[in-house]
N, C-alpha and C positions, 0 to 999 in steps of 0.2 A: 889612716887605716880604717877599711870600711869597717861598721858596727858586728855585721856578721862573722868576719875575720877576728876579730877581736874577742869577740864568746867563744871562738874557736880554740883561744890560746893558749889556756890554762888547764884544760882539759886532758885525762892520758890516755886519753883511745886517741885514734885516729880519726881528724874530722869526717871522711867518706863514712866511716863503721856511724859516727853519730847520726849524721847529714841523715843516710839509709835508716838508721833505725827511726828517726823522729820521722819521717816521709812515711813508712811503714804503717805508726801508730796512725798517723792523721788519715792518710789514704783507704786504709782498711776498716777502719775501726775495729783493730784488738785491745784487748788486755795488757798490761804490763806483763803481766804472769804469761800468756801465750808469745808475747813477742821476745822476752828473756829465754824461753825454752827454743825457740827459733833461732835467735841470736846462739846458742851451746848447740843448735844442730851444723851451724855453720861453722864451729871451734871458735866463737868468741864469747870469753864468761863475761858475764856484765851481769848485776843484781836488775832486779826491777824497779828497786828506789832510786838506781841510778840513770834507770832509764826517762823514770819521772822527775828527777833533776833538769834531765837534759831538752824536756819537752816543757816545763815550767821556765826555764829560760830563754830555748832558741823560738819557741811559736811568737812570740810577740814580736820577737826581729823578724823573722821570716815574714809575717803578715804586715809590718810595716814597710819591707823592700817589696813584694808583690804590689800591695795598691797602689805605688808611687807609678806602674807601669797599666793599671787598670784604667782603661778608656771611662773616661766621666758621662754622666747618665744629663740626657737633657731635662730640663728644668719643666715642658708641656707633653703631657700625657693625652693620648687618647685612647678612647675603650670599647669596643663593639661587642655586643650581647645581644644573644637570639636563642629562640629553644627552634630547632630541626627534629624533623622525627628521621632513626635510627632504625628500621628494620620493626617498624612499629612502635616502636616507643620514642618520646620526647626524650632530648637529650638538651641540656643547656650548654652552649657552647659562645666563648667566649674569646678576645684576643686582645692585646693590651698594645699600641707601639706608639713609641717614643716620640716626640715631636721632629726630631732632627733626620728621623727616617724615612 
């Protein structure tokens, strides 16, 4: 049973209600307080301390299945820097790419 599945199962909301609310938190950046008052405008009571349960336990799962699909970064960098003038004025401008690029 995957690790996500599994923090799912003990839980009495429904994992979709949870899944949405922790997505919600991370995405937006709210409140406990404003995202529990969202959750009651949709008819689901949920406390706020239960909403930070939920985000205390599933973000580390969630962030360890994400990176396993995250493309790895090459090992050689390169960096070009220049100042351009911009409508009169100098502007520093700069671009960084990868070696594998």
């Amino acid at each position: 049973m995957p690790l996500t599945r599994k923090a799912f199962k003990r839980l009495h909301y429904p994992a979709d209600v949870i899944a949405q609310s922790v997505r919600w938190y991370l995405a937006y950046s709210l409140s406990l307080r404003n995202l529990e008052e969202m959750m009651v405008e949709r008819g689901i009571v949920v406390d706020h301390s239960t909403l930070h349960r939920w985000v205390i336990r599933l973000v580390p799962l969630l962030d360890k299945a994400f990176r396993r699909h995250k493309r790895s970064m090459g090992h050689r960098w390169r960096m070009d820097e220049t100042d351009i003038r911009v409508r009169g004025k100098w502007k520093y401008l700069y671009r960084v790419v990868d070696g594998e690029a």
